[in-house]
N, C-alpha and C positions, 0 to 999 in steps of 0.2 A: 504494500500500500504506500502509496505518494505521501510523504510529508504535510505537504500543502493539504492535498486531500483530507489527513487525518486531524489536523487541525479544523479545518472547515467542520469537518465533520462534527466533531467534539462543541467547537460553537453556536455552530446550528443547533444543537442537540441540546445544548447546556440552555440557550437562550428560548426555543419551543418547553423544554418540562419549566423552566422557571417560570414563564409569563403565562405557562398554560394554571399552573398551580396558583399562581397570583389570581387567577381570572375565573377561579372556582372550575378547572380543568383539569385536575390534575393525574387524570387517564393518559393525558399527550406524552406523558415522561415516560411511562413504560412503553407506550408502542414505539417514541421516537429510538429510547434505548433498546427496544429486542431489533428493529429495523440496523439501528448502528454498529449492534452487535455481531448480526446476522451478515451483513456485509464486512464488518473487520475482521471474521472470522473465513468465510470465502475467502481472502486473498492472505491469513497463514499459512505458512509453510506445515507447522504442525496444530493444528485449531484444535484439538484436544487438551496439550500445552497450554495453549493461549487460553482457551473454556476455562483451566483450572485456577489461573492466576485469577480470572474476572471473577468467579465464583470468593476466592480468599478474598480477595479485597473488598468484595461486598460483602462477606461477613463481616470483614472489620470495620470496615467503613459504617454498618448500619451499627454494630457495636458502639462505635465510637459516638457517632449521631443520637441514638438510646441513649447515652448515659448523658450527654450534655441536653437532649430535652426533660432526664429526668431531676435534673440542677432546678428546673423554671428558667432559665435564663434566656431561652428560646423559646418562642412559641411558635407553631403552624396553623393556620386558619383552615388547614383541609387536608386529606389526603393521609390520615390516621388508620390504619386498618386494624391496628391493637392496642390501648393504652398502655404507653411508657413505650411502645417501638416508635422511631423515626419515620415518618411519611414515606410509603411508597414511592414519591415521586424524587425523594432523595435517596431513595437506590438506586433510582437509576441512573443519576448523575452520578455515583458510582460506577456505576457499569461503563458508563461515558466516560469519564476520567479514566480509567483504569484501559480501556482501550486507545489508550495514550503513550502509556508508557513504553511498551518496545516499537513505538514509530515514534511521534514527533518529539519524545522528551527520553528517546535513548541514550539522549547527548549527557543524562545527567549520573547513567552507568557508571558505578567507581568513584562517584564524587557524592557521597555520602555526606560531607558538612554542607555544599554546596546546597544537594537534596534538601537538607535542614532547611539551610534558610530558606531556598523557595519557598517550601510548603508555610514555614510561620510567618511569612509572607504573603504569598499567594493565597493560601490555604481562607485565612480572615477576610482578605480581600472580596473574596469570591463569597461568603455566607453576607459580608455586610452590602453588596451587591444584588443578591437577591432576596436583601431586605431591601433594601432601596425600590427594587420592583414590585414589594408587596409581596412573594412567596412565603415570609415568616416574618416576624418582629421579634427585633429584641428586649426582653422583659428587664433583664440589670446588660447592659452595654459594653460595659467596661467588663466586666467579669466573663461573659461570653466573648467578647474578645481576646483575651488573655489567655482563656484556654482554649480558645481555638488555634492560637500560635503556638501553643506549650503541645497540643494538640496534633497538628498536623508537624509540627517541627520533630516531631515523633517519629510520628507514623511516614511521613514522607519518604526519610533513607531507608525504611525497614521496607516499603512497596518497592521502591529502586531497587534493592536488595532481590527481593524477591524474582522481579520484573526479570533479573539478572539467571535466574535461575530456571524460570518458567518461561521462557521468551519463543514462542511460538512463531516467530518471524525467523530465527535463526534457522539456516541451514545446520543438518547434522552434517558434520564430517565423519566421513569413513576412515580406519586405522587404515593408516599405509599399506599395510599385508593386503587388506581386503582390497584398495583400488588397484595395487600393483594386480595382484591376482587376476580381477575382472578386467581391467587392462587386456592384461596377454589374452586373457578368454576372447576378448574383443577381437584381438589383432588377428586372432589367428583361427576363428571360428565361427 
């Protein structure tokens, strides 16, 4: 998958579940995300790999999101399908995000402090953003911010990490024995 493409993708995707969820919508998240899914995974090299990383990181991620709505610090106006779990519609900005990591944010492979700061960066950026469009409010401000940075400055290099391990876009290499081998088999057969 194209860089470019997987960016777009991720923005479209991020910006359809957020203003769908704002707009008392918040069904658009998941179809946008099984659709973003469905086509990030058609062009893995191993989609299985890549299924299993999308899968962890939506656990954690909806973990992580659970336990900061169960602060109060957050609130969601929709999109609740259990009390004390995280909105539906913030799994699948999950899913979204996380189909990120072995294309346009491979760059951050190996640079674990770097990871860090993106995310306690990026990470707050992005929830007080989709407060700003009305998908949630913040009930104490300052304290969900805080640990959204403390939060995603976490969780960031341990998905890098991961992303590093699970990477669905990597070619396997064959042990030299084996290409040597099928080589000659080729040359000569």
């Amino acid at each position: 998958m194209n860089v470019f493409a997987n960016i777009l993708v991720f923005q479209a995707g991020w910006f359809t579940t957020v203003l769908g969820a704002a707009n008392g919508m918040p069904l658009l998240g998941p179809a946008v995300a099984l659709a973003a899914l469905t086509l990030h995974l058609r062009f893995a090299q191993r989609p299985a790999v890549e299924l299993r990383l999308v899968l962890t990181a939506l656990g954690l991620g909806l973990a992580a999101d659970s336990l900061l709505l169960s602060t109060g610090w957050i609130a969601y106006p929709n999109g609740l399908w259990v009390p004390g779990i995280a909105p539906y519609w913030i799994a699948s900005l999950w899913v979204l995000f996380t189909c990120t990591l072995n294309v346009s944010m491979r760059w951050l492979k190996g640079r674990y402090w770097l990871a860090a700061a993106f995310g306690a960066i990026g990470g707050p950026l992005s929830y007080l953003a989709g407060g700003r469009l009305g998908a949630m409010t913040f009930t104490e401000p300052v304290a969900a911010m805080i640990a959204l940075a403390v939060g995603w400055g976490l969780v960031m290099p341990f998905l890098v990490w991961l992303a590093s391990r699970l990477d669905g876009f990597q070619q396997v290499q064959r042990p030299d024995y084996i290409q040597k081998e099928w080589g000659r088999a080729d040359t000569h057969g």
